[in-house]
C-alpha positions, 0 to 999 in steps of 0.5 A: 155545593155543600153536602150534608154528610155524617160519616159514622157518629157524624164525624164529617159535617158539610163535606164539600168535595173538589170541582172535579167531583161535582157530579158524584159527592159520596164515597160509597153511597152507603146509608147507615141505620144510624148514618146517612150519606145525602147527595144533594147535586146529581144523586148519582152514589158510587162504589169507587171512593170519589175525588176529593173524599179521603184526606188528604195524608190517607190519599197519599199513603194509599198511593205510596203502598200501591205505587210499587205493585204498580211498578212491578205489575208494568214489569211483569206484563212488560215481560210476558208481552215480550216473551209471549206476545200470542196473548196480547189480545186476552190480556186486553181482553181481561182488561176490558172485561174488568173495565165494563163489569166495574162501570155498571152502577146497579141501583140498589135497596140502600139508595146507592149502587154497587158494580162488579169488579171483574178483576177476577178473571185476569188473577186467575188466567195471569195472576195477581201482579198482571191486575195491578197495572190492567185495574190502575189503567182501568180505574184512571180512564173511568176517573177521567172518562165516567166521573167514577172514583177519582184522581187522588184517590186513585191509590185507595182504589188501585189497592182494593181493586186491583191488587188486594182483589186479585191477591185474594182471588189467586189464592182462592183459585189456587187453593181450592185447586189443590184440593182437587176442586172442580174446576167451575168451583174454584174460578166460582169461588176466586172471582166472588171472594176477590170481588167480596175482598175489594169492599171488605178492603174499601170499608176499613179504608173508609174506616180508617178515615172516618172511625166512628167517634163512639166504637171507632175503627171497629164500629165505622167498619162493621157499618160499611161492610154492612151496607156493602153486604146488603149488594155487593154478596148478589154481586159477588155471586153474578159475578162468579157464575159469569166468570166461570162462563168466560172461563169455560168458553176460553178452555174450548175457544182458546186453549193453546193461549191458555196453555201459555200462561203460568196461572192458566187452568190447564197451564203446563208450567 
């Protein structure tokens, strides 16, 4: 099965991709004004880069800057399972809650779908490093499972969805903290913003594989990050409200296992 396929500028004719990608052929699903991506096998169009999609060398470099979060990440929750086994089950928990938000593929206006991350929640109640390893098992068991991203482009995606993702929401969560924000506002914001960074950093990779032949870098990312714009901010948005939802619910369910972890509202230490 061949694709016809223009990355911005039409750097990438008659993409073919990998056996195991058959069923899902574009990267993003993004339609461009002026750069349209065709899948012509099943019309299914993701938001995890597929199989087969990067080159090769990008593939590999975005494995080796994820591997050593990911080792880090199986420390640390290593450590806390040992050390507070009480929250094994909201651990597992926040684990789930990212697996089912970011495999609802929503169709949207540009012809493809968008999904949620929902590595927001375990940022906020673990911190980042936890998300690292939970968004890696996520990501390979919807690789495997669902035909939703890919084996060698697990590195790309473990990187904008489960480490610069929930980077970006604990410092959103924190920060507004520290400015005495209420607290819906500040699991609002963290939960939108980390979802909102995930694509911001899955359009410069993308960027950097396909730079556009006239504007380059700058000009294939603005186009991502424009298509993405168009669902992902709603997106964002649902996301955010539903998060503070969770949140809410678990500060009057669950507040002797909140009060145990480092990065929990109402945490005491």
């Amino acid at each position: 099965m061949t694709v016809a396929s223009w990355i911005p500028g039409g750097v990438l004719r008659d993409y073919r991709p990998s056996p195991a990608s058959a069923s899902v052929v574009t990267a993003c699903g993004a339609v461009f004004p002026d750069a349209l991506l065709i899948a012509a096998y099943s019309g299914r169009f993701i938001m995890h880069i597929a199989e087969g999609f990067l080159p090769p060398l990008h593939a590999a470099a975005w494995t080796a800057i994820s591997l050593p979060f990911i080792v880090v990440s199986a420390y640390r929750v290593n450590r806390l399972m040992r050390e507070q086994p009480q929250v094994k089950l909201l651990l597992a928990a926040s684990g789930a809650y990212a697996f089912i938000l970011s495999a609802l593929k929503l169709p949207s206006v540009t012809g493809s779908c968008s999904h949620a991350t929902g590595t927001g929640l375990g940022a906020i109640l673990f911190g980042p490093s936890v998300m690292a390893l939970l968004g890696t098992i996520v990501l390979l068991f919807q690789a495997l499972l669902l035909a939703h991203g890919g084996l060698t482009t697990l590195g790309a995606n473990v990187f904008s969805m489960a480490i610069a993702g929930p980077w970006i929401a604990y410092w959103a969560f924190h920060g507004t903290r520290r400015l005495h924000a209420p607290l819906a506002v500040s699991v609002f914001l963290a939960a939108a913003l980390g979802d909102l960074a995930t694509y911001m950093v899955t359009a410069g990779q993308l960027a950097l594989a396909f730079p556009d032949p006239v504007s380059g870098f700058a000009g294939a990312a603005t186009k991502f990050v424009g298509v993405f714009a168009l669902t992902q901010v709603p997106l964002a948005i649902i996301e955010g409200l539903l998060t503070v939802i969770v949140i809410n619910l678990l500060t009057q369910y669950s507040r002797d296992d909140l009060n145990q972890l480092a990065f929990a509202p109402g945490a005491s230490r």
